[in-house]
C-alpha positions in Angstrom: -6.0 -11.7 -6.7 -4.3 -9.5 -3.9 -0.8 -9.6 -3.1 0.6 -7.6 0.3 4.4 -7.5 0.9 5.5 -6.2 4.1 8.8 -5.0 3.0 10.6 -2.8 2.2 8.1 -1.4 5.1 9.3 -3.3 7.9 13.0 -2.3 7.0 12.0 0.9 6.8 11.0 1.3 10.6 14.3 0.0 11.5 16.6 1.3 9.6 15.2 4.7 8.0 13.9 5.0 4.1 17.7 5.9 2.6 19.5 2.8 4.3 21.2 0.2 1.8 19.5 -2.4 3.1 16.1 -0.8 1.9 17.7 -1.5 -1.5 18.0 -5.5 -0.9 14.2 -5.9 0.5 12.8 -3.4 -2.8 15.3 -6.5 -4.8 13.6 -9.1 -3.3 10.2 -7.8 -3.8 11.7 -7.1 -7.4 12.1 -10.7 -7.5 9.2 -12.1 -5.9 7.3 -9.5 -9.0 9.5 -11.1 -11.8 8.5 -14.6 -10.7 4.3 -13.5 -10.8 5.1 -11.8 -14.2 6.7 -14.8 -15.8 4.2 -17.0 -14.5 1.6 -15.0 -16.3 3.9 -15.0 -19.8 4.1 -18.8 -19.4 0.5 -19.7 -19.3 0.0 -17.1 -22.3 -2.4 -14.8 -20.1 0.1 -11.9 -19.3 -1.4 -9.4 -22.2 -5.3 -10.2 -20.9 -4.6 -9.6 -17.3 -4.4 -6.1 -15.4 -1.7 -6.0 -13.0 -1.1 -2.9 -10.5 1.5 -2.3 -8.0 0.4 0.2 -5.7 2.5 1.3 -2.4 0.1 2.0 0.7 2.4 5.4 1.7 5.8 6.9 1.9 8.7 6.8 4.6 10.6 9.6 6.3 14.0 9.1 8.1 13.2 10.1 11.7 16.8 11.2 13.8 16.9 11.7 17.5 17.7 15.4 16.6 14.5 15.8 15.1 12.7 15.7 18.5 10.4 17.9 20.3 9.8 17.2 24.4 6.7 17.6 26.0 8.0 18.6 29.0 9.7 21.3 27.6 6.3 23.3 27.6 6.0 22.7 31.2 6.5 26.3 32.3 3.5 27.3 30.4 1.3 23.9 30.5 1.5 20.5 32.4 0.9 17.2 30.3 -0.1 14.6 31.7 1.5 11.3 30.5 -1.7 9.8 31.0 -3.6 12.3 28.4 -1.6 11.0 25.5 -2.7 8.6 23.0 -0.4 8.8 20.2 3.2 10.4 20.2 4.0 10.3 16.5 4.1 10.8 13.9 0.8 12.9 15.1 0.4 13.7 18.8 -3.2 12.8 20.0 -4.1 14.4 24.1 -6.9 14.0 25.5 -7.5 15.5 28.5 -10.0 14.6 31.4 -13.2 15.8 32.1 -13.2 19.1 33.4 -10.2 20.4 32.0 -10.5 22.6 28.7 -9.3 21.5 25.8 -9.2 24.7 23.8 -7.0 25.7 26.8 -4.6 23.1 26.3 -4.0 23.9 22.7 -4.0 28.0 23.4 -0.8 27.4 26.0 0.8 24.6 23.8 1.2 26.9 20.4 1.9 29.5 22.8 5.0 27.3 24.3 6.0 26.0 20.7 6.0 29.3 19.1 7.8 31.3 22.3 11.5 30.2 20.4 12.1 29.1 23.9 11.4 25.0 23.2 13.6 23.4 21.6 12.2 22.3 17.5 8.9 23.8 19.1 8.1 25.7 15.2 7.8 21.8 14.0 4.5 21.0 15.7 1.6 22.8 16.0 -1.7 22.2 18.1 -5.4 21.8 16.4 -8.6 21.0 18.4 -9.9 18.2 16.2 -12.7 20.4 14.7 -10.0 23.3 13.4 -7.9 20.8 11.7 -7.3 21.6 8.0 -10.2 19.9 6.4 -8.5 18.8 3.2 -7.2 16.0 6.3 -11.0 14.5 6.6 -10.0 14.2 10.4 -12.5 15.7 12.5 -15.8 13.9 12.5 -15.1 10.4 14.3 -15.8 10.6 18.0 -12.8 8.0 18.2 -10.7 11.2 17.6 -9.2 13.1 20.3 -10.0 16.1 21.0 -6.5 17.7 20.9 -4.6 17.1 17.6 -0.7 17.9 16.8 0.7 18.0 13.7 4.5 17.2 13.2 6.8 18.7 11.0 8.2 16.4 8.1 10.3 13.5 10.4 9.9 15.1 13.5 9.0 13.1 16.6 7.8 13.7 20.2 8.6 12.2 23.5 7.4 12.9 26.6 10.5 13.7 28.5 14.3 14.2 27.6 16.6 10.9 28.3 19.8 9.5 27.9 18.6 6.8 25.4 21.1 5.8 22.5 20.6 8.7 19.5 19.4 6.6 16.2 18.2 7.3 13.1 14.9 5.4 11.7 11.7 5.8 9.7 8.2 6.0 9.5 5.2 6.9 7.7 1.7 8.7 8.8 2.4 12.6 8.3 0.8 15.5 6.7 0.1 13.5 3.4 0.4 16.4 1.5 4.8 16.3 2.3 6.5 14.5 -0.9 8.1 12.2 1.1 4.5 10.6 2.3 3.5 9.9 -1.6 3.9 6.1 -3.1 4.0 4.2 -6.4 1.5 3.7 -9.2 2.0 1.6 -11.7 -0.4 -0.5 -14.1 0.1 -2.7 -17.1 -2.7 -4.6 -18.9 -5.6 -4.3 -21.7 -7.4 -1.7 -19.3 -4.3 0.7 -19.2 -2.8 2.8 -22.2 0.8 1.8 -22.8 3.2 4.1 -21.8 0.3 6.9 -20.6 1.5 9.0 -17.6 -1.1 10.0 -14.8 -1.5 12.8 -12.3 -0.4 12.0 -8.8 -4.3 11.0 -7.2 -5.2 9.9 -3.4 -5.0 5.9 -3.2 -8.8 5.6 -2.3 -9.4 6.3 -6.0 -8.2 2.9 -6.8 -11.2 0.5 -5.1 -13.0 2.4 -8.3 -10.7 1.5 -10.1 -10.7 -2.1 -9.7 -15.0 -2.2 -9.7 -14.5 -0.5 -13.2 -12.2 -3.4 -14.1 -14.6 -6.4 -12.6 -17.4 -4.7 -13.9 -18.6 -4.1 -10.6 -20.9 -1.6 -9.2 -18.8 -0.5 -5.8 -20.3 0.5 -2.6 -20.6 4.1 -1.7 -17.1 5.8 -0.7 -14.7 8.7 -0.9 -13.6 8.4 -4.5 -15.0 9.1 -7.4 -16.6 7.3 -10.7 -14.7 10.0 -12.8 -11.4 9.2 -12.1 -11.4 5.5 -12.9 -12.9 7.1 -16.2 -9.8 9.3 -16.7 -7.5 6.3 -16.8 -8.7 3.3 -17.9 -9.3 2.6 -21.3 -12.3 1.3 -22.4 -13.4 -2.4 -22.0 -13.1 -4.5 -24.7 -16.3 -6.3 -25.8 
């Protein structure tokens, strides 16, 4: 059985990671927990099943200071509102036919690093294909061709405004920034009480669970070992 919870997620958009009402929704989710749990105890099963609680990704507070304009770059490159896909938390351009990317991302790093844009040192420009390959971000032709990555809680807007300054949160950055990181946690026969594990990449875990069913899983990133490394084995 699969449980999602949207919050404290959905929260989390609105009001930024560090806000007290992030507190109440992690509470009710606490409760919502307790009830599964006792459940479990009052039907006598609770030591015989595996329970995890797993968290999809981390949450940065994003501030209206932390922003980087586009046109800002203008007096070394023009972008087109039309060439942008994705704003943040990673910029995605693609430009038409005819004009070069490489070109794009040559004046853009150019622009951010002159110390003349404003936050410009918190962004820098990839063609898809250069993009640190620890990201696995390259290969999809549903990728653009142009690629920015964002310092931790920074944003991007096309133009400056007069909107109202606010504070929020959100999630998809450099995964290898703390903040992006999640829970682990796992209780049942399969799991040694009390055992501490190495932070790991969360598509280890569908391994995890074929281990568990006694599955054979279909091909993908993780690997056989690591369910090995932490899961006790299967009583007979």
């Amino acid at each position: 059985m699969a449980v999602y919870f949207s919050d404290p997620d959905s929260q989390g958009h609105i009001v930024g990671p560090d806000h007290p009402s992030i507190t109440d929704a992690v509470a009710r989710i606490d409760s919502v927990i307790g009830r599964l749990i006792d459940g479990l105890e009052k039907r006598g099963i609770f030591d015989k099943v595996n329970v995890i609680m797993l968290g999809d990704h981390g949450m940065v507070g994003t501030c209206d200071t932390r922003l980087i304009f586009l046109d800002d770059l203008s007096p070394w490159v023009t972008i087109e509102p039309e060439w942008v896909t994705s704003q943040s938390p990673l910029l995605a351009i693609t430009p038409p036919d005819g004009v070069s990317a490489a070109k794009i991302v040559s004046k853009m790093n150019e622009a951010l690093s002159s110390g003349k844009v404003e936050n410009g040192n918190y962004l820098k420009m990839y063609l898809k294909e250069d993009l640190p390959e620890r990201l696995h971000y390259a290969d999809s032709y549903r990728i653009p061709p142009i690629i920015g990555l964002l310092g931790e809680g920074y944003k991007v807007e096309l133009k400056r405004s007069e909107s109202q300054k606010e504070c929020a949160g959100a999630h998809g950055y450099d995964n290898a920034f703390f903040s992006m990181r999640t829970i682990f946690m796992a209780r049942g026969p399969r799991f040694a009480k009390g055992r501490k594990v190495p932070s790991f990449k969360n598509i280890e875990i569908y391994n995890v669970l074929a281990s568990i069913l006694g599955l054979k899983g279909a091909p993908n990133n993780g690997s056989a070992s690591f369910a090995n490394s932490i899961l006790s084995k299967k009583e007979v």
